[in-house]
N, CA, C and O atoms as CSV, one atom per row, in Angstrom:
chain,resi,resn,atom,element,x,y,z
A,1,UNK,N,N,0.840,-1.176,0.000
A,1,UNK,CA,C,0.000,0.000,0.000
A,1,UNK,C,C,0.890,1.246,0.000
A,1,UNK,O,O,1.805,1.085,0.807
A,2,UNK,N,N,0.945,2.420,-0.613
A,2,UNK,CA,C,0.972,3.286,-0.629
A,2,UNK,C,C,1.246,4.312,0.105
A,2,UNK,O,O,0.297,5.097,0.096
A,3,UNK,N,N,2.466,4.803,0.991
A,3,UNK,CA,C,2.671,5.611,1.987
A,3,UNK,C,C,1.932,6.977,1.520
A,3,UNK,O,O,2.105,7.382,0.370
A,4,UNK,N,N,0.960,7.804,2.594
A,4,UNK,CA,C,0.444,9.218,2.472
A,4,UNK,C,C,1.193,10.087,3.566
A,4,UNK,O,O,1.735,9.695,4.599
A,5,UNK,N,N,1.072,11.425,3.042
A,5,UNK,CA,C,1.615,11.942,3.320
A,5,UNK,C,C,0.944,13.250,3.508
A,5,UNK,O,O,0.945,13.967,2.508
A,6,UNK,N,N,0.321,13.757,4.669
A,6,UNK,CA,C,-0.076,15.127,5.216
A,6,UNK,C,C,0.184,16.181,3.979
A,6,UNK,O,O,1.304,16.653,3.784
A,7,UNK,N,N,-0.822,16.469,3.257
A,7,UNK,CA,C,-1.209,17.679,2.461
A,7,UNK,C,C,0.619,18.830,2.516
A,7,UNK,O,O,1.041,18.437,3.603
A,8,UNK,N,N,1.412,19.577,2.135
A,8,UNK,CA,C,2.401,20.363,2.819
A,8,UNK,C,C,1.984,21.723,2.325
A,8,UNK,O,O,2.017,21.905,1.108
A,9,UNK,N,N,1.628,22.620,3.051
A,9,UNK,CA,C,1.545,24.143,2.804
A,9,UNK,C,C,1.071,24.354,1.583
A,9,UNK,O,O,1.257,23.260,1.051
A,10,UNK,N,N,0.477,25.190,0.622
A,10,UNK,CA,C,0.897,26.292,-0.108
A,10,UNK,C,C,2.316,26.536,-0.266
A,10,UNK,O,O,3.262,25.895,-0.723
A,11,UNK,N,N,2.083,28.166,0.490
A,11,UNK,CA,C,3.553,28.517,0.843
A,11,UNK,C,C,4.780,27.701,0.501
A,11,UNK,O,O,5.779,28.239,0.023
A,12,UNK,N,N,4.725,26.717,0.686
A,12,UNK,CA,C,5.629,25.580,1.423
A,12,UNK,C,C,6.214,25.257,-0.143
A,12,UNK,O,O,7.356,25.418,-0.573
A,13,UNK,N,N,5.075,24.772,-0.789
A,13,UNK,CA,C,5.374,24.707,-1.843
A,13,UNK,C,C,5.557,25.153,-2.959
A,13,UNK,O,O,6.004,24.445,-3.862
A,14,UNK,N,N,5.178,26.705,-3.153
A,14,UNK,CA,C,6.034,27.828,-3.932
A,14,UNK,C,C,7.063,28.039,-3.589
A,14,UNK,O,O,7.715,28.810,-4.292
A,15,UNK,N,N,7.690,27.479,-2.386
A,15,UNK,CA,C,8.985,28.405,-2.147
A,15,UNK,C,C,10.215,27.480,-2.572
A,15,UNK,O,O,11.315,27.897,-2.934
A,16,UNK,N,N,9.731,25.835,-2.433
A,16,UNK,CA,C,10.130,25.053,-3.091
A,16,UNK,C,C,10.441,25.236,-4.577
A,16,UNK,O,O,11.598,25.251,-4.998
A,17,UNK,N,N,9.296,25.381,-5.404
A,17,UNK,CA,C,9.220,25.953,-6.718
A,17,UNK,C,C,10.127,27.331,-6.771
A,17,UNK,O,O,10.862,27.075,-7.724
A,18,UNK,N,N,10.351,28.111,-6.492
A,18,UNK,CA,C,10.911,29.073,-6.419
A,18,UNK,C,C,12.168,29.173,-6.842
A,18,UNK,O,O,12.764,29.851,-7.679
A,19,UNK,N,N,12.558,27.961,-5.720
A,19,UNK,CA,C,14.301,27.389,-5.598
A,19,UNK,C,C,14.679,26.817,-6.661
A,19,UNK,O,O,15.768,27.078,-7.172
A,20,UNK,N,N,13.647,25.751,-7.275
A,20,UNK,CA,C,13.687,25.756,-8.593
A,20,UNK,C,C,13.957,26.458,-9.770
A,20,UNK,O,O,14.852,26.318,-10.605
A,21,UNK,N,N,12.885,27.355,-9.674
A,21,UNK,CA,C,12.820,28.213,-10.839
A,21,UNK,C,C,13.409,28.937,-11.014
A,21,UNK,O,O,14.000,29.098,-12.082
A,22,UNK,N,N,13.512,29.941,-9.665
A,22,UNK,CA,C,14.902,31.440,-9.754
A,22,UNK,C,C,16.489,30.898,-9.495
A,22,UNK,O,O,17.438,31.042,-10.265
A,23,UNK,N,N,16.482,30.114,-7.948
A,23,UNK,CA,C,17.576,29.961,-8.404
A,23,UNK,C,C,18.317,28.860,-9.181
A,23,UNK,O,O,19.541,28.870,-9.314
A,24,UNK,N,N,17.377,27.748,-9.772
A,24,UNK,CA,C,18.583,26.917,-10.546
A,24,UNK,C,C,18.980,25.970,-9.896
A,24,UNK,O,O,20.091,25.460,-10.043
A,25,UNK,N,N,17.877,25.504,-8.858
A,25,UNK,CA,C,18.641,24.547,-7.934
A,25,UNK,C,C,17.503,22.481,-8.513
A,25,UNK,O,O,16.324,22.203,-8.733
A,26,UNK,N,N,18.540,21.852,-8.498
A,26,UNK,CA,C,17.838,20.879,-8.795
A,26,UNK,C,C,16.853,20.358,-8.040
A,26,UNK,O,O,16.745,20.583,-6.835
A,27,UNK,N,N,15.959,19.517,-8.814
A,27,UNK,CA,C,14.451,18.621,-7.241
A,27,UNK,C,C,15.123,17.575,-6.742
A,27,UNK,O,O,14.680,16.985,-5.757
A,28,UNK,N,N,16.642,17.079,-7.534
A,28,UNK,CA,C,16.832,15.743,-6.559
A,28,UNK,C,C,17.760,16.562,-5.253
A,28,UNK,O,O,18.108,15.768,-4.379
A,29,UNK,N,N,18.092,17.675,-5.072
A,29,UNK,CA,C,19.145,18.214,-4.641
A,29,UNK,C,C,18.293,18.819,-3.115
A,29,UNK,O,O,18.723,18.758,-1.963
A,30,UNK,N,N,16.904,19.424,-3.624
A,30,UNK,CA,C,16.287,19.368,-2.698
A,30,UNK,C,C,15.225,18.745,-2.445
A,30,UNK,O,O,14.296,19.327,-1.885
A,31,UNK,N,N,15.161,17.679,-2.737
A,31,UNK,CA,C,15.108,16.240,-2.423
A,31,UNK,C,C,15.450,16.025,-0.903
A,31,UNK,O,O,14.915,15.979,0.204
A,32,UNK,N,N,16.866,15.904,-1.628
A,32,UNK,CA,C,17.704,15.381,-0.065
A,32,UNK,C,C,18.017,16.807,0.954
A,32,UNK,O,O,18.846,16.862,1.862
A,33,UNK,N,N,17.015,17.995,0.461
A,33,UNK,CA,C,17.400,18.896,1.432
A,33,UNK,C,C,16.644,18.894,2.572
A,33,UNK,O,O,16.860,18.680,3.765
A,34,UNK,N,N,15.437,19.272,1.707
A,34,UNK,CA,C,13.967,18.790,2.399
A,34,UNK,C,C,13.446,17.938,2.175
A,34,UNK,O,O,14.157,17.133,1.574
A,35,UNK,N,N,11.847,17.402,2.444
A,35,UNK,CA,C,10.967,16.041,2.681
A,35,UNK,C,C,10.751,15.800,1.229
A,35,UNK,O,O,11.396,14.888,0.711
A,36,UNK,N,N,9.914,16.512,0.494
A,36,UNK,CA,C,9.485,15.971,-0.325
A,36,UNK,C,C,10.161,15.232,-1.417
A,36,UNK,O,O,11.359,15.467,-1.574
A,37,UNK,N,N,9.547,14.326,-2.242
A,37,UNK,CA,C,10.330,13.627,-3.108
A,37,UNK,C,C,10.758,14.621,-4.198
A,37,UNK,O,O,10.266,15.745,-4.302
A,38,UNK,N,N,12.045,13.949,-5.284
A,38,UNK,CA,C,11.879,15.011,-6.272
A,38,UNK,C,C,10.867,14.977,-7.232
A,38,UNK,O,O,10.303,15.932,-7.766
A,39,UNK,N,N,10.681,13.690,-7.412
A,39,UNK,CA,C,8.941,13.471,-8.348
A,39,UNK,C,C,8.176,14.690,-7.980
A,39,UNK,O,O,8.116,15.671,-8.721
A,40,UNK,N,N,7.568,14.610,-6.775
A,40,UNK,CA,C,6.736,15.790,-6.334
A,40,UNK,C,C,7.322,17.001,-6.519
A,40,UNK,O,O,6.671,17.706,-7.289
A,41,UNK,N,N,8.209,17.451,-6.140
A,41,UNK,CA,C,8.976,18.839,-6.268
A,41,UNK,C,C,8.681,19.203,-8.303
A,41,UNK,O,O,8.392,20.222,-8.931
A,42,UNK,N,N,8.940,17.832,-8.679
A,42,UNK,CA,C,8.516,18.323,-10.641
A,42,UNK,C,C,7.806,18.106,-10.853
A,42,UNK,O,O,7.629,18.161,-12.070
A,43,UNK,N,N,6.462,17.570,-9.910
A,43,UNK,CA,C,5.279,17.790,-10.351
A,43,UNK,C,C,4.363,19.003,-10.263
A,43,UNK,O,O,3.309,19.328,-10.810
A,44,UNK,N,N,5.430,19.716,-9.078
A,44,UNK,CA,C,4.692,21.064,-8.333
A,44,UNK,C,C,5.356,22.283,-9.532
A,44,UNK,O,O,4.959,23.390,-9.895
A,45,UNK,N,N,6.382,21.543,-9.843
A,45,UNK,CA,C,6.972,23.323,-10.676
A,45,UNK,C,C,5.663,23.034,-12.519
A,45,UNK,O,O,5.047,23.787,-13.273
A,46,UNK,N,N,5.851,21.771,-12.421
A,46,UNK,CA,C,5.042,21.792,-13.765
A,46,UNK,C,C,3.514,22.172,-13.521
A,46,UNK,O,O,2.698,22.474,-14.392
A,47,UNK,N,N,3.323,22.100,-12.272
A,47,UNK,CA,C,1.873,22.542,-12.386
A,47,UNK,C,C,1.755,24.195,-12.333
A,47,UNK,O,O,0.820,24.784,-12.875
A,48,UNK,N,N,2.659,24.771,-11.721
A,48,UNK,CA,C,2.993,25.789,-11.674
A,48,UNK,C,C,2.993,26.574,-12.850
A,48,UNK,O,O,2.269,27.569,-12.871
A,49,UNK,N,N,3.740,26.266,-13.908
A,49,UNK,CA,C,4.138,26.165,-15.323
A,49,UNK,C,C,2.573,26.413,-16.149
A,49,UNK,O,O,2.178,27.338,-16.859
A,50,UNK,N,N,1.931,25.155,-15.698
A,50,UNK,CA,C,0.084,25.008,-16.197
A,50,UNK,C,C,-0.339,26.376,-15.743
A,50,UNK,O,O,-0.713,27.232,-16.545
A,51,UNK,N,N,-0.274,26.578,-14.392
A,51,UNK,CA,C,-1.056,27.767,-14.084
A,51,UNK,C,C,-1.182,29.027,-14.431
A,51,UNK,O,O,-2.097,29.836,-14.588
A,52,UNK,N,N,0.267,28.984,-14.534
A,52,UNK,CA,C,0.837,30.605,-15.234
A,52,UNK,C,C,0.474,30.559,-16.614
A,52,UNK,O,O,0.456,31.714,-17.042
A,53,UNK,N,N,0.064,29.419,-17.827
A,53,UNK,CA,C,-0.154,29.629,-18.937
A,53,UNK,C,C,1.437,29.205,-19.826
A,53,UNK,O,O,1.438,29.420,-21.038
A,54,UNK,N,N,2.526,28.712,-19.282
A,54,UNK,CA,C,3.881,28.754,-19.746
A,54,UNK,C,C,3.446,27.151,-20.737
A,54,UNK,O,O,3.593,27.075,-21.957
A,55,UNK,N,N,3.059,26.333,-20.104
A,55,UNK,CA,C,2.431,24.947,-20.403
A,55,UNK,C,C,1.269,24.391,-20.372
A,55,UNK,O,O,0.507,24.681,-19.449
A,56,UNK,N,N,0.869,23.449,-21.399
A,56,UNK,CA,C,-0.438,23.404,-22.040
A,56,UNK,C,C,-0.831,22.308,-20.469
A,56,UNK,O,O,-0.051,21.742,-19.703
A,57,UNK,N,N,-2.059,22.353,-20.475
A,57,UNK,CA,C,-2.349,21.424,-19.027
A,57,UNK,C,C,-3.733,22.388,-18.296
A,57,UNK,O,O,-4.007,23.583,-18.190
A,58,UNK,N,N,-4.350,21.109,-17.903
A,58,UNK,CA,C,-5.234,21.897,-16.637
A,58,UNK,C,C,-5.011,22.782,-15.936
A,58,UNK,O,O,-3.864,22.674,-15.502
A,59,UNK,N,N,-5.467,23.568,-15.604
A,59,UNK,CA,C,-4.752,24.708,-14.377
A,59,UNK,C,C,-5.450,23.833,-12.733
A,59,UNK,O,O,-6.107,22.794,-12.670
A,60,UNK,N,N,-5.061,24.594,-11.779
A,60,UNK,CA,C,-5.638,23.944,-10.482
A,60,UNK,C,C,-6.543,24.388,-9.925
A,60,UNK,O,O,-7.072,23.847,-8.954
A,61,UNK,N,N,-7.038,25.889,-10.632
A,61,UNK,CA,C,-8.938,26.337,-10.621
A,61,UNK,C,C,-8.962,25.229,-11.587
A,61,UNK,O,O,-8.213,24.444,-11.005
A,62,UNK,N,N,-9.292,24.677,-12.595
A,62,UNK,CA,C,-9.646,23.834,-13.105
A,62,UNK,C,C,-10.051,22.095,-12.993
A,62,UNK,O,O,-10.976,21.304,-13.181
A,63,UNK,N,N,-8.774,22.169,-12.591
A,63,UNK,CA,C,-9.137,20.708,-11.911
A,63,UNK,C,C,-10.019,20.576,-10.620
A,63,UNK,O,O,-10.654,19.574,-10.293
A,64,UNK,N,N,-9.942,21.785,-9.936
A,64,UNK,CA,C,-10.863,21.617,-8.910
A,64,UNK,C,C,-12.309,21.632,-9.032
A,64,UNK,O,O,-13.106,20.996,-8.342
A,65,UNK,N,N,-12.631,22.652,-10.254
A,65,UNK,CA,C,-13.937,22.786,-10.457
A,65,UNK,C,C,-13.976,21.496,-10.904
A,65,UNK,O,O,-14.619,20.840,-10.084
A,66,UNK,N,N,-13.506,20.650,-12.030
A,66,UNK,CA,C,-14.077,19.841,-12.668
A,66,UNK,C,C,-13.977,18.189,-11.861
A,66,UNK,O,O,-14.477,17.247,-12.476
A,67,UNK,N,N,-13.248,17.898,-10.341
A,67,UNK,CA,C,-13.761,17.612,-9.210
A,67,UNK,C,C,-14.558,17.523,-8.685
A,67,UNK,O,O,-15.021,16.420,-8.395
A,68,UNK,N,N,-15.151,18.783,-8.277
A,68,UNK,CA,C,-16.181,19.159,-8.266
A,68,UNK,C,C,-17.821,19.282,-8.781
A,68,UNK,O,O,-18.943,19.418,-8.294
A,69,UNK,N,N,-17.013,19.106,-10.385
A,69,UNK,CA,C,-18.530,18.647,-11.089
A,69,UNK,C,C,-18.522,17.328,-11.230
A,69,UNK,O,O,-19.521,16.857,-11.774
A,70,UNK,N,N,-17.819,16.710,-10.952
A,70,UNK,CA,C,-17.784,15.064,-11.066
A,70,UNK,C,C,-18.594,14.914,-9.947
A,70,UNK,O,O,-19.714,14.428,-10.099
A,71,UNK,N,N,-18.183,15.274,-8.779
A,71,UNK,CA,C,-18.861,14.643,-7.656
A,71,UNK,C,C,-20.339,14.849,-7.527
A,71,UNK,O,O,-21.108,14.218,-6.803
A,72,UNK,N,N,-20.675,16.055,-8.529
A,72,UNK,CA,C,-22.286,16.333,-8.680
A,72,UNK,C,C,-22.868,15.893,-9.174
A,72,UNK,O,O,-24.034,15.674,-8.844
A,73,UNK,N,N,-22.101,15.395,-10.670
A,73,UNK,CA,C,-22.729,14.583,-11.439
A,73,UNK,C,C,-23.339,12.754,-10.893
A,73,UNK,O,O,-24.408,12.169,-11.071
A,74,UNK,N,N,-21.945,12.326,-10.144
A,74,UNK,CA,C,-21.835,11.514,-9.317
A,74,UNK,C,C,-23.400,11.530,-8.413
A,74,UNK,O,O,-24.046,10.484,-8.485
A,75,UNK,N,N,-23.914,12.517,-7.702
A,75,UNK,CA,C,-24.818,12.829,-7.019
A,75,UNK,C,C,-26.220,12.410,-7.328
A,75,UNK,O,O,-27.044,11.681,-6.775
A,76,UNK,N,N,-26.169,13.526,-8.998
A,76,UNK,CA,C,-27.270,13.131,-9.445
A,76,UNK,C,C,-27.797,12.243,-10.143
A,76,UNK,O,O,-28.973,12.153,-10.496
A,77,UNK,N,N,-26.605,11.315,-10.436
A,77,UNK,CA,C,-26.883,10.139,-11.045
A,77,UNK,C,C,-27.491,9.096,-10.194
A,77,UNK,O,O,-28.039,8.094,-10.653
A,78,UNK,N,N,-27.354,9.415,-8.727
A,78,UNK,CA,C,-27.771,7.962,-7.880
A,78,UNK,C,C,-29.155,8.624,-7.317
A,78,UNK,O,O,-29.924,7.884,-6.703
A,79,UNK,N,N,-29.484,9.970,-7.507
A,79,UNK,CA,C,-31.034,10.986,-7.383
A,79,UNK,C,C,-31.669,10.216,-8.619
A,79,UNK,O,O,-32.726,9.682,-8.283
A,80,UNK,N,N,-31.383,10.032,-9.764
A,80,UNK,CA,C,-32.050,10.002,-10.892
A,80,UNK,C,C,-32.268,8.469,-10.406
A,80,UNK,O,O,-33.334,8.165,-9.870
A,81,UNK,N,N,-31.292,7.552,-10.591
A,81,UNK,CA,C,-31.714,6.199,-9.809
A,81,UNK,C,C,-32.840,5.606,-9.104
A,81,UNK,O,O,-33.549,4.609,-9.240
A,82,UNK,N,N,-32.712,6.899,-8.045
A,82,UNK,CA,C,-33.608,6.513,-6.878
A,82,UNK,C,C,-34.989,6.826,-7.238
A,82,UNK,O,O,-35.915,6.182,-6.744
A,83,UNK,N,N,-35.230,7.997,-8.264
A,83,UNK,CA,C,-36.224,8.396,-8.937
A,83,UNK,C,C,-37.090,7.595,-9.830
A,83,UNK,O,O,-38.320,7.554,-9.856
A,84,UNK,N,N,-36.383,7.080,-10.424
A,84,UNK,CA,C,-36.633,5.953,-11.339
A,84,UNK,C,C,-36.828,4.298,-10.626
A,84,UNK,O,O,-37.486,3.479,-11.268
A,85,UNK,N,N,-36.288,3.949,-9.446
A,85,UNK,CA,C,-36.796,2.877,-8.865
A,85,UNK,C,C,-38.345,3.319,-8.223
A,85,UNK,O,O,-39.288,2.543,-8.378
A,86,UNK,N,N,-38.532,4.654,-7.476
A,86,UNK,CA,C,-39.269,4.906,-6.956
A,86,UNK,C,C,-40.555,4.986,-8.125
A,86,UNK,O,O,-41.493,4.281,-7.755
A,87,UNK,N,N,-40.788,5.616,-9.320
A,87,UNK,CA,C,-41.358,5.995,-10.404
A,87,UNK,C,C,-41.855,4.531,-10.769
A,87,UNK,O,O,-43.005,4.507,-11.207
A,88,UNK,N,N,-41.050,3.002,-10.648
A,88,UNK,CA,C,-41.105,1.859,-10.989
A,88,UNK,C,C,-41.812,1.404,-9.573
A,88,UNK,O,O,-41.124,0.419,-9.303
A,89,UNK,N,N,-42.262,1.462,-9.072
A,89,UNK,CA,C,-42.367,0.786,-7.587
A,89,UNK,C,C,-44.184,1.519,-7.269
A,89,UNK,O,O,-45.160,0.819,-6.999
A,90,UNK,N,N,-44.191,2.921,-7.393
A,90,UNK,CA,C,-45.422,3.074,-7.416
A,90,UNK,C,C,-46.365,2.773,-8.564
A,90,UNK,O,O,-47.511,2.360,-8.384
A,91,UNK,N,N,-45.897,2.970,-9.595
A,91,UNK,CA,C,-46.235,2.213,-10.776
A,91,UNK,C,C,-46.924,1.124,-10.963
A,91,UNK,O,O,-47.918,0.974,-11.675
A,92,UNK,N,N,-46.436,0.446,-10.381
A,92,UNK,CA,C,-46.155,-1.312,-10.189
A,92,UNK,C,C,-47.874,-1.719,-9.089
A,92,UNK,O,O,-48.793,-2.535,-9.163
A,93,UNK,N,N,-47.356,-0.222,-7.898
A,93,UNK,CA,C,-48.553,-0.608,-6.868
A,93,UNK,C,C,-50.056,-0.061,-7.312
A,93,UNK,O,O,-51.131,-0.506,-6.909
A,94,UNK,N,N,-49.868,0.881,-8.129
A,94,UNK,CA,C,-50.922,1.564,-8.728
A,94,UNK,C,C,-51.495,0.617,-9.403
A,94,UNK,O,O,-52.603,0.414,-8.905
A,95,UNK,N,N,-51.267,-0.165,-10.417
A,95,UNK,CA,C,-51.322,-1.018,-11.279
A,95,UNK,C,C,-51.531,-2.205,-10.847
A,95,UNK,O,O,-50.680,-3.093,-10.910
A,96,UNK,N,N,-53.072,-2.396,-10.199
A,96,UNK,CA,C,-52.675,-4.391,-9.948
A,96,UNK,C,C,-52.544,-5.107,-10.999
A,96,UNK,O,O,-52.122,-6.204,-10.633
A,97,UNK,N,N,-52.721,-5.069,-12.457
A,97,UNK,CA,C,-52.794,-6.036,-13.577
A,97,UNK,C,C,-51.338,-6.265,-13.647
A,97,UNK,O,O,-51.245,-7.373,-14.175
A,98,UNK,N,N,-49.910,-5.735,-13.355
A,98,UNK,CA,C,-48.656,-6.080,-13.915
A,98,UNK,C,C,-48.437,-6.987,-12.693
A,98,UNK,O,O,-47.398,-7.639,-12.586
């Protein structure tokens, strides 16, 4: 299974990106400076990259909204469900011939 790992700052993680970006410093380098992996450290500057418009990609208003509409859609799909068993069920009782 999968080690998790406590959400880290904002902050925390622009400044990371930062070190990256301004000064030129590698993710495996601070890697071993600080916690995070360097995977993560180049996943944070590339999203970064997305956000600003530098690289083609979701932004992270984006992905959140569309999170977000998943989980609604998600919602109303098991409303419509329940609608439709219920719609089938009185139906059914209304109806003694079926």
């Amino acid at each position: 299974m999968a080690r998790t790992h406590a959400r880290y700052p904002e902050e925390y993680k622009a400044e990371i990106v930062r070190l990256v970006r301004e000064d030129g410093r590698a993710p495996s380098d601070l890697a071993r400076e600080f916690e995070p992996s360097a995977q993560s450290i180049v996943n944070w500057v590339a999203q970064t990259e997305i956000d600003v418009g530098a690289r083609a990609g979701l932004s992270t208003d984006e992905k959140t909204e569309l999170k977000r509409l998943r989980s609604e859609v998600r919602v109303l799909r098991m409303e419509k469900d329940l609608l439709e068993k219920a719609a089938a069920f009185f139906a059914a009782k209304n109806n003694p011939t079926r």
